[in-house]
Biopython code that builds the backbone (N, CA, C, O; Angstrom):
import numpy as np
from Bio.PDB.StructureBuilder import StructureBuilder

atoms = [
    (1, "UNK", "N", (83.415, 118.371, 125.650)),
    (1, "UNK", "CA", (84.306, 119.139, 126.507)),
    (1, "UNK", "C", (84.413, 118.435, 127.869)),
    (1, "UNK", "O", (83.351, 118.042, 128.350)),
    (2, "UNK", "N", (85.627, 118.208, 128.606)),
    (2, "UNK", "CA", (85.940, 117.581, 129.719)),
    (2, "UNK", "C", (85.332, 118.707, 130.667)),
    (2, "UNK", "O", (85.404, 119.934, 130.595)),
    (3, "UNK", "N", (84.718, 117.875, 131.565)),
    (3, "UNK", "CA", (84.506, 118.524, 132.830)),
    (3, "UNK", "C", (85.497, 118.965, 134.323)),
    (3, "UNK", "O", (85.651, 118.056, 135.139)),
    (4, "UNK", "N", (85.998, 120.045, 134.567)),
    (4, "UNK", "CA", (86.700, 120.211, 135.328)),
    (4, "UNK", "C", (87.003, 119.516, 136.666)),
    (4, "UNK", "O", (88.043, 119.596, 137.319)),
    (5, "UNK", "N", (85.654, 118.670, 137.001)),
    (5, "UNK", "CA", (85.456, 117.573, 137.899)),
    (5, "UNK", "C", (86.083, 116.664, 137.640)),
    (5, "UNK", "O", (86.757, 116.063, 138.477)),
    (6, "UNK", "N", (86.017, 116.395, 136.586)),
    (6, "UNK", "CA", (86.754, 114.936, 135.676)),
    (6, "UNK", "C", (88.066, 115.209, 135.892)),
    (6, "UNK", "O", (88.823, 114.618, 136.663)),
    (7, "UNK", "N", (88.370, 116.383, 134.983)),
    (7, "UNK", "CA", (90.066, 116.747, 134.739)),
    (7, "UNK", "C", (91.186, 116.515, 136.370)),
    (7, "UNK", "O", (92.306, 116.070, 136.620)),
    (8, "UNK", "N", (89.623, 117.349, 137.408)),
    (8, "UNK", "CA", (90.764, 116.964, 139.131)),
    (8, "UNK", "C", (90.520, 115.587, 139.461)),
    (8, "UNK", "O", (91.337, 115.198, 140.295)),
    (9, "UNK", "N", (89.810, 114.832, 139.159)),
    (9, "UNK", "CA", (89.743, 113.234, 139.488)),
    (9, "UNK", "C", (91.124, 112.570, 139.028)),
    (9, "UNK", "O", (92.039, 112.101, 139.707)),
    (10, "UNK", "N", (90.923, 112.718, 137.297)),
    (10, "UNK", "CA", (92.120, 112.187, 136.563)),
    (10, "UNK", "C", (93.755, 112.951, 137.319)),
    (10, "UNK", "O", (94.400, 112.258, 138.106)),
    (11, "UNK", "N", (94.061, 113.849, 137.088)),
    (11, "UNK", "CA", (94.954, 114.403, 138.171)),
    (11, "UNK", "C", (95.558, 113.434, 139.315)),
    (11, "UNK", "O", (96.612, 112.807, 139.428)),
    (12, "UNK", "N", (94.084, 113.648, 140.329)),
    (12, "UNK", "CA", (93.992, 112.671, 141.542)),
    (12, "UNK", "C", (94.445, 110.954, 141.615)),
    (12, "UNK", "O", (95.074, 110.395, 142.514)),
    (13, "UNK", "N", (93.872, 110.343, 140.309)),
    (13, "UNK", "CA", (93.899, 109.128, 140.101)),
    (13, "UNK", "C", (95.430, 109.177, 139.956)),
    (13, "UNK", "O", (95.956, 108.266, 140.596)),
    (14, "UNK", "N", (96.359, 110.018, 139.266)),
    (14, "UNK", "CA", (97.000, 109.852, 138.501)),
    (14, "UNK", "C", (98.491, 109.529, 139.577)),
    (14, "UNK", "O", (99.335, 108.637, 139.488)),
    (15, "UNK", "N", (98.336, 110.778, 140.663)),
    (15, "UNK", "CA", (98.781, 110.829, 141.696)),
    (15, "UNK", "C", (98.824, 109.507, 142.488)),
    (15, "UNK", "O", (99.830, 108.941, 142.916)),
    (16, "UNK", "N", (97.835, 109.214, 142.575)),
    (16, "UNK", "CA", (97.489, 108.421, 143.553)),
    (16, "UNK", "C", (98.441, 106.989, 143.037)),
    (16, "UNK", "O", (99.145, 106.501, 143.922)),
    (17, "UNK", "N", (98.479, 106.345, 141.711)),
    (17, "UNK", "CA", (98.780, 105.610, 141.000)),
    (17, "UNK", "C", (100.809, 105.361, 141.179)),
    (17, "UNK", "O", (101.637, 104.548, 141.588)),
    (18, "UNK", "N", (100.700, 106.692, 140.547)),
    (18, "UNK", "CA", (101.917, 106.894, 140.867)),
    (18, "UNK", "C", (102.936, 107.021, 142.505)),
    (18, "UNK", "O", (104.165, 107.082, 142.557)),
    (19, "UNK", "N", (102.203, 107.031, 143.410)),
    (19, "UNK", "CA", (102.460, 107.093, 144.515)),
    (19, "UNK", "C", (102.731, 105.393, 144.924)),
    (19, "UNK", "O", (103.779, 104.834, 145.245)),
    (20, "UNK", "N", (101.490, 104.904, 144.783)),
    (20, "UNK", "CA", (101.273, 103.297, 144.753)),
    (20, "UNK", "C", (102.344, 102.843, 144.514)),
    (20, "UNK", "O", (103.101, 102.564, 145.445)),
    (21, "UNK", "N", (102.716, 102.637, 143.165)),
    (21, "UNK", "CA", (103.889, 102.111, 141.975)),
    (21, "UNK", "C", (105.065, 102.266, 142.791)),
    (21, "UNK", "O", (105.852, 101.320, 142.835)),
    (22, "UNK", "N", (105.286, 103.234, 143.393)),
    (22, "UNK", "CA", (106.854, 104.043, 144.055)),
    (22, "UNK", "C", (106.762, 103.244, 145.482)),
    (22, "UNK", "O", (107.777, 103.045, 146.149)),
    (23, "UNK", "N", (105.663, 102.870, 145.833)),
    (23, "UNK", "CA", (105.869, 102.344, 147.061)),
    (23, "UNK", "C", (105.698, 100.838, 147.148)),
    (23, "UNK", "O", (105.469, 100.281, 148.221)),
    (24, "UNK", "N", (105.810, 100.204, 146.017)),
    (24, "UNK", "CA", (105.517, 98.792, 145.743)),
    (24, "UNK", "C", (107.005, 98.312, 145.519)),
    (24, "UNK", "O", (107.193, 97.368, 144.752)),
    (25, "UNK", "N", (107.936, 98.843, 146.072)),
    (25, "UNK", "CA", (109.107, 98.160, 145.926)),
    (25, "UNK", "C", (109.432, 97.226, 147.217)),
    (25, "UNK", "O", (108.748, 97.456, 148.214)),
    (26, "UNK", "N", (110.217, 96.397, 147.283)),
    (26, "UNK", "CA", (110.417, 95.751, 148.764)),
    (26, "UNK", "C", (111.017, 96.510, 149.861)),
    (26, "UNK", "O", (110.632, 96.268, 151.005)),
    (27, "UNK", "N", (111.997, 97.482, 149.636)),
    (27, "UNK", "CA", (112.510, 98.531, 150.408)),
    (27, "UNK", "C", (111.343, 99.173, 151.506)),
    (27, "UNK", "O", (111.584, 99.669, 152.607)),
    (28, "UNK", "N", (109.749, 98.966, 150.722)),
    (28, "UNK", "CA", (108.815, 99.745, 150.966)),
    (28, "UNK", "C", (107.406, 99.102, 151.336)),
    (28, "UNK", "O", (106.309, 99.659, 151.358)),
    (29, "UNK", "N", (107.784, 97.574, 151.666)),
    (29, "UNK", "CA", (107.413, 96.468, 151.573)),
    (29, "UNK", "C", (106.259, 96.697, 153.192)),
    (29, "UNK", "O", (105.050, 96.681, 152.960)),
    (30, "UNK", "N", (106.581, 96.837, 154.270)),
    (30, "UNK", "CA", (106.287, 97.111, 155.592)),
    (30, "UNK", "C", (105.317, 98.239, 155.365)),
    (30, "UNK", "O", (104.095, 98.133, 155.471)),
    (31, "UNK", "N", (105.956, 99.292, 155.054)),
    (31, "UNK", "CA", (105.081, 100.665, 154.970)),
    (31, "UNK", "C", (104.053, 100.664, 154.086)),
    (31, "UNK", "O", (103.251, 101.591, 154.195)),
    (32, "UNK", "N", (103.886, 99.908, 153.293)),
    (32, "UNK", "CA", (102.987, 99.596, 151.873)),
    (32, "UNK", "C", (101.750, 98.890, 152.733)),
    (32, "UNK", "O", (100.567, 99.197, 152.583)),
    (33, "UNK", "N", (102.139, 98.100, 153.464)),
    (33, "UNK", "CA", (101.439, 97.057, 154.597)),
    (33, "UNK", "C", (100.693, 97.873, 155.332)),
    (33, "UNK", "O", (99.582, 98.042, 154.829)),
    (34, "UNK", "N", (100.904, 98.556, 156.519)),
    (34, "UNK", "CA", (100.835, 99.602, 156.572)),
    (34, "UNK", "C", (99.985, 100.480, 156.883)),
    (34, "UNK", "O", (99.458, 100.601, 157.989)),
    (35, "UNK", "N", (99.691, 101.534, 155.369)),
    (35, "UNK", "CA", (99.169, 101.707, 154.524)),
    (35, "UNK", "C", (97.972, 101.039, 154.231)),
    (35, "UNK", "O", (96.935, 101.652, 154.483)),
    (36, "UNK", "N", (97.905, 100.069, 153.819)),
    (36, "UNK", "CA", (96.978, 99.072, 153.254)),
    (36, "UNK", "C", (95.908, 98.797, 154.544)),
    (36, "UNK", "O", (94.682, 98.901, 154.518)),
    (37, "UNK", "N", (96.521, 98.527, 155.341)),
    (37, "UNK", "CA", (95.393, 98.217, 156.759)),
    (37, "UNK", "C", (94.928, 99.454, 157.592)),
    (37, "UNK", "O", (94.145, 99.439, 158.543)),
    (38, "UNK", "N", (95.767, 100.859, 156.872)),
    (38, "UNK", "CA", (94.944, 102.203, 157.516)),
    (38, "UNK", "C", (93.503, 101.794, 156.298)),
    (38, "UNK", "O", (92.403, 101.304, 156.551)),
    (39, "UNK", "N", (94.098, 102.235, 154.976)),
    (39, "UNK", "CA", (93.333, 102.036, 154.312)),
    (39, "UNK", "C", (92.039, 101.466, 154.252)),
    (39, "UNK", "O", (91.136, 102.005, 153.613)),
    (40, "UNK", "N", (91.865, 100.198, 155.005)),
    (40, "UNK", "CA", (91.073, 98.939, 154.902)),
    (40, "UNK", "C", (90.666, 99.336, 156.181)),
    (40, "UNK", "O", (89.607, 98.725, 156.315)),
    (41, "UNK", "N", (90.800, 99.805, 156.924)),
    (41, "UNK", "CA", (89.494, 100.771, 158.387)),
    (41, "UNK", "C", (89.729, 101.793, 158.155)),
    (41, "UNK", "O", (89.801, 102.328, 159.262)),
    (42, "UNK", "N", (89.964, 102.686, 157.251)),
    (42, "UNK", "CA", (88.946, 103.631, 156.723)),
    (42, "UNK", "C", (88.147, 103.459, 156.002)),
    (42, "UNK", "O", (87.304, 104.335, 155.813)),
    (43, "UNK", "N", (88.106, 102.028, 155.195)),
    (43, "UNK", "CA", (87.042, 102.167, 154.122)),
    (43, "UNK", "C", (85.783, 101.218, 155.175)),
    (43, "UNK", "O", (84.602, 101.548, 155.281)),
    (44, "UNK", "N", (86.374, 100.125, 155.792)),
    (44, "UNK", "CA", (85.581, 99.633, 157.150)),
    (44, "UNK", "C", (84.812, 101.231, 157.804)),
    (44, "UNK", "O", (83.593, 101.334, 157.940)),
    (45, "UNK", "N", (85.474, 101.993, 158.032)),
    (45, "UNK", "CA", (84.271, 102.790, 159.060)),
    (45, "UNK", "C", (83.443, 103.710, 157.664)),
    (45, "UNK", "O", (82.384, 104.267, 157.954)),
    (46, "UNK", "N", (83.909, 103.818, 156.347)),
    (46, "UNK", "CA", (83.050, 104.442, 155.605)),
    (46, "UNK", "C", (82.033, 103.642, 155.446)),
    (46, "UNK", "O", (80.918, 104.153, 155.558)),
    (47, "UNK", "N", (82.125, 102.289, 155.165)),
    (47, "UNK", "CA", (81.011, 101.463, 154.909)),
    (47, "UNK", "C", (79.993, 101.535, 156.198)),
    (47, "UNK", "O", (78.803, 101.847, 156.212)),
    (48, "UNK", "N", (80.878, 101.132, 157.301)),
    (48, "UNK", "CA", (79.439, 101.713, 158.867)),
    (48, "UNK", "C", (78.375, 103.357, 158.314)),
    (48, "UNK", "O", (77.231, 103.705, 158.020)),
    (49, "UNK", "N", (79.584, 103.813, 158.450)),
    (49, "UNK", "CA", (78.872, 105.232, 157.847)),
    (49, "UNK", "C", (77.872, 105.530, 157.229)),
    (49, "UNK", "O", (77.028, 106.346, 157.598)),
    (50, "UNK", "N", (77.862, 104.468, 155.543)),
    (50, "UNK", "CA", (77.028, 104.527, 154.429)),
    (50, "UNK", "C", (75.779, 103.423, 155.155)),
    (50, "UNK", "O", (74.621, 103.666, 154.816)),
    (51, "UNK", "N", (75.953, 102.524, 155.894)),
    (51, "UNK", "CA", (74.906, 101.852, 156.238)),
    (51, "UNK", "C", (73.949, 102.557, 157.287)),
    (51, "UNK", "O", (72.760, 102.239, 157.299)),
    (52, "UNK", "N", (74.532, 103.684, 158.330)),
    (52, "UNK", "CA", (73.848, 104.209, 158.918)),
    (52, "UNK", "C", (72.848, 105.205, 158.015)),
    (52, "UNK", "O", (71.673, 105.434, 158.302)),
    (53, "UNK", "N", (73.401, 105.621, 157.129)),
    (53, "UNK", "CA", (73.031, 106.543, 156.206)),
    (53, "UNK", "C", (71.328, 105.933, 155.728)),
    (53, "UNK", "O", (70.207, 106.422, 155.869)),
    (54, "UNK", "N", (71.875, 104.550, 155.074)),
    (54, "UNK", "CA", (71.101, 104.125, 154.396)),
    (54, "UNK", "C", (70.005, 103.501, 155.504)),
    (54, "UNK", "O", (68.938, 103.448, 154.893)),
    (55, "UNK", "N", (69.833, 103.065, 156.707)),
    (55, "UNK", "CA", (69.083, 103.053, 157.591)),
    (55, "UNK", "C", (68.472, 104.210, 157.565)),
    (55, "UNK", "O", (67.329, 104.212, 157.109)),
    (56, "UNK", "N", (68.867, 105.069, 157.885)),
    (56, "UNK", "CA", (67.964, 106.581, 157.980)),
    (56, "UNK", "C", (66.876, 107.022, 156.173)),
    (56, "UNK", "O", (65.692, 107.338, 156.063)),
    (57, "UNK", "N", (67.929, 106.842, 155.103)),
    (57, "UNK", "CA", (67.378, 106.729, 154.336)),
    (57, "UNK", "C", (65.840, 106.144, 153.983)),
    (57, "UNK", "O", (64.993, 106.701, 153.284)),
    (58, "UNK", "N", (65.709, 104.509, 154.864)),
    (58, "UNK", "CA", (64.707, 103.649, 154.616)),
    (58, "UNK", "C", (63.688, 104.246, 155.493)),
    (58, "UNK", "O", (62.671, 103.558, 155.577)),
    (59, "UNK", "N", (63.683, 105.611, 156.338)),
    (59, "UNK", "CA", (62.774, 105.892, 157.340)),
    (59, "UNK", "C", (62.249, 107.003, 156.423)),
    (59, "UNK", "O", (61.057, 107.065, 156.121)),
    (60, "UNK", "N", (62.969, 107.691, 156.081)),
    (60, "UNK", "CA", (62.366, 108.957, 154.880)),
    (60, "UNK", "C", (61.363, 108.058, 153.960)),
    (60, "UNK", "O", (60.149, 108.250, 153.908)),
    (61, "UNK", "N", (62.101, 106.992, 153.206)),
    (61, "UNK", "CA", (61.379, 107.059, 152.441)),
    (61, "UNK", "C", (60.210, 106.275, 152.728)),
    (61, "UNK", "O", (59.386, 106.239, 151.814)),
    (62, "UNK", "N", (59.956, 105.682, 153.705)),
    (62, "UNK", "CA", (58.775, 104.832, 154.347)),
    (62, "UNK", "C", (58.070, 106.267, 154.537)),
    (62, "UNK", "O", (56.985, 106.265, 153.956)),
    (63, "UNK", "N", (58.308, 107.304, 155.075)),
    (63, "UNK", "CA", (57.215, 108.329, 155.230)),
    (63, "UNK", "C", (56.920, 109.233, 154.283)),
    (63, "UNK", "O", (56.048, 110.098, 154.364)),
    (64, "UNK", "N", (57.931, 108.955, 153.040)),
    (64, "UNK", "CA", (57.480, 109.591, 151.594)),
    (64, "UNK", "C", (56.508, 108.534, 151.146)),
    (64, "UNK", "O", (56.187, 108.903, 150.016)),
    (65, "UNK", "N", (55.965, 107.594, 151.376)),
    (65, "UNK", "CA", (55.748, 107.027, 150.732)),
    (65, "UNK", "C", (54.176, 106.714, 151.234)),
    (65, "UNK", "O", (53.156, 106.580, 150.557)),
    (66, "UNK", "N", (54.327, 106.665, 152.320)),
    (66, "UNK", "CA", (52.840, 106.807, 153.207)),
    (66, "UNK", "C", (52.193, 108.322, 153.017)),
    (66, "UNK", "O", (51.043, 108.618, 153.341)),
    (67, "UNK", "N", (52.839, 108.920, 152.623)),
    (67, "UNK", "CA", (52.484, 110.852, 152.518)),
    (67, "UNK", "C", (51.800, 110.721, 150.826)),
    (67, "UNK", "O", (50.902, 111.418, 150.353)),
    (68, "UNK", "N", (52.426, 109.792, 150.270)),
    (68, "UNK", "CA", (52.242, 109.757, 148.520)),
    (68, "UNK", "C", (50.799, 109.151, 148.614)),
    (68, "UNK", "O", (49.863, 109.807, 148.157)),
    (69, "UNK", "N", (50.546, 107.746, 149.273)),
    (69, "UNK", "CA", (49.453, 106.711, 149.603)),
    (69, "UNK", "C", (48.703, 107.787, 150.263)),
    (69, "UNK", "O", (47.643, 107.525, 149.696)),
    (70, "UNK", "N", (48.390, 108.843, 151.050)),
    (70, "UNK", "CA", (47.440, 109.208, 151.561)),
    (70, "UNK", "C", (47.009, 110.268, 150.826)),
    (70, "UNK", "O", (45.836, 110.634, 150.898)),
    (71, "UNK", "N", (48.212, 111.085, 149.775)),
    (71, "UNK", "CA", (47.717, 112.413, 149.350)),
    (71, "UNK", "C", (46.686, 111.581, 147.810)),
    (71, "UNK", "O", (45.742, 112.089, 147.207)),
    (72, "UNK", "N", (47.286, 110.315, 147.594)),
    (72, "UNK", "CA", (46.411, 109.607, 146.489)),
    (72, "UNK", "C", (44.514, 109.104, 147.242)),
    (72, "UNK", "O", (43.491, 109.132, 146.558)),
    (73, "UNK", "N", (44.568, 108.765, 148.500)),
    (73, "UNK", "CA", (43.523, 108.513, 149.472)),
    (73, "UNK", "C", (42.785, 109.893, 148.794)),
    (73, "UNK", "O", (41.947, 109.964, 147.896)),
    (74, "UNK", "N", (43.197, 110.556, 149.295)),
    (74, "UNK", "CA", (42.092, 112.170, 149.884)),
    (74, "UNK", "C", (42.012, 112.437, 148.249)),
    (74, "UNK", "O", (40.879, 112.857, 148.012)),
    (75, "UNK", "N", (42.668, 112.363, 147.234)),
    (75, "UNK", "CA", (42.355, 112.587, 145.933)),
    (75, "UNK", "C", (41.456, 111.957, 145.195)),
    (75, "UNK", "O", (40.799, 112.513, 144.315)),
    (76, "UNK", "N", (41.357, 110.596, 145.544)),
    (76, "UNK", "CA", (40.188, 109.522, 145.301)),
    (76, "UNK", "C", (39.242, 109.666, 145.917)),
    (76, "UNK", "O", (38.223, 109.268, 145.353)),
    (77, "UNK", "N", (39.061, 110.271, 147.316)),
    (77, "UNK", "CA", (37.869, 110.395, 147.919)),
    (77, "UNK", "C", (37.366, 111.630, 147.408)),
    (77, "UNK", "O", (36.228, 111.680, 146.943)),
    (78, "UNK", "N", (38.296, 112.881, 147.462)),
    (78, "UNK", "CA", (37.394, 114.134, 146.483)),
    (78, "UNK", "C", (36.968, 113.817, 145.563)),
    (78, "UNK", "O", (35.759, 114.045, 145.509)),
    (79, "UNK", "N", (37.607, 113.098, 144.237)),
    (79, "UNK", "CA", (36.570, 112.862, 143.354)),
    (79, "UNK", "C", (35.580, 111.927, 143.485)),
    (79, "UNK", "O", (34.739, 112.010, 142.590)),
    (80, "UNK", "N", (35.411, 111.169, 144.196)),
    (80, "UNK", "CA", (34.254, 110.002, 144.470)),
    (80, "UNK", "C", (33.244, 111.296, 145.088)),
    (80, "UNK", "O", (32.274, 111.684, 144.438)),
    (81, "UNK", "N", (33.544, 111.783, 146.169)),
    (81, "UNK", "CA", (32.459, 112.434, 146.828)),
    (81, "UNK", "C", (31.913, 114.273, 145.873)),
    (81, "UNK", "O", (31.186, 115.199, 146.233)),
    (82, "UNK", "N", (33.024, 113.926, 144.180)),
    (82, "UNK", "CA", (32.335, 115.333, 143.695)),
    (82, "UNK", "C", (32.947, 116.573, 144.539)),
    (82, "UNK", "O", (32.592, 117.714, 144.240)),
    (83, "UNK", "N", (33.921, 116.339, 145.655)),
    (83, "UNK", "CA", (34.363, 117.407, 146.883)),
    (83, "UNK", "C", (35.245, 118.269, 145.898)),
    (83, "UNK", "O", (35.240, 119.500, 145.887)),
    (84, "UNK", "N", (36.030, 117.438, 145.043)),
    (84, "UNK", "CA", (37.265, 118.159, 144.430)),
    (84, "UNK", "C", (36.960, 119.473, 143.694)),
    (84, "UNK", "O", (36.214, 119.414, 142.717)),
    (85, "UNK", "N", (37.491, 120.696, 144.092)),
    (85, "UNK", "CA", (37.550, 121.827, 143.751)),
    (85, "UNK", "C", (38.889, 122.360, 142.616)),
    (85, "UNK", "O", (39.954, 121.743, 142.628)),
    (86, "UNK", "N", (38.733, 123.213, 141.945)),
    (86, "UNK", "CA", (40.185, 123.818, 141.432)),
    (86, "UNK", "C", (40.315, 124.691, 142.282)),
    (86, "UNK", "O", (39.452, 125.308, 142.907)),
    (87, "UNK", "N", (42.183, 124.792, 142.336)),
    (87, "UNK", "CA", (42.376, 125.723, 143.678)),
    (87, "UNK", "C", (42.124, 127.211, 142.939)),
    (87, "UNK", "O", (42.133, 127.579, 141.765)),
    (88, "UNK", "N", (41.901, 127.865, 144.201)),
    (88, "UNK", "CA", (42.013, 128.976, 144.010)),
    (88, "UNK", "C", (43.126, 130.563, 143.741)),
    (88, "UNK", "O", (42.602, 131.660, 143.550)),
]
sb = StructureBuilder()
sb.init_structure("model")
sb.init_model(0)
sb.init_chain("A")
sb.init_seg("    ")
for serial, (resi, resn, name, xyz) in enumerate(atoms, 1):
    if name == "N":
        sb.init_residue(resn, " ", resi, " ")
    sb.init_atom(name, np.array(xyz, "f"), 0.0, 1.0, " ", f" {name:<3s}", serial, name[0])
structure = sb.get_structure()
């Protein structure tokens, strides 16, 4: 069964395609241009965007990851020192 997500993408694509095609004539040659260089800094400032993202990303997971390394620390040391209890 198609997913209703899918079905508005395809829609979207379909649109979008067809819009393209209609404006690829020479009449439409300038505006197509245009177009194309809005296009190309919006996808320029999405990419800034996704890199800031992914900077922030690399800070989470540096402190997921030091949180993982220490909760494994204190788990190795309870059982070495016999400390480890079942919770209550």
């Amino acid at each position: 069964m198609e997913s209703p997500h899918e079905h508005q993408q395809n829609l979207l694509l379909s649109r979008i395609i067809t819009n393209v095609v209609s404006w690829a004539t020479p009449a439409h040659a300038t505006k197509l241009t245009i177009a194309q260089e809005k296009l190309n800094e919006a996808i320029v400032l999405l990419n800034k965007g996704l890199q800031e993202i992914n900077i922030q990303n690399m800070n989470v997971e540096l402190v997921a990851q030091m949180f993982k390394n220490y909760q494994s620390n204190v788990l190795f040391h309870l059982e070495a020192t016999d400390s480890l209890e079942e919770p209550s």
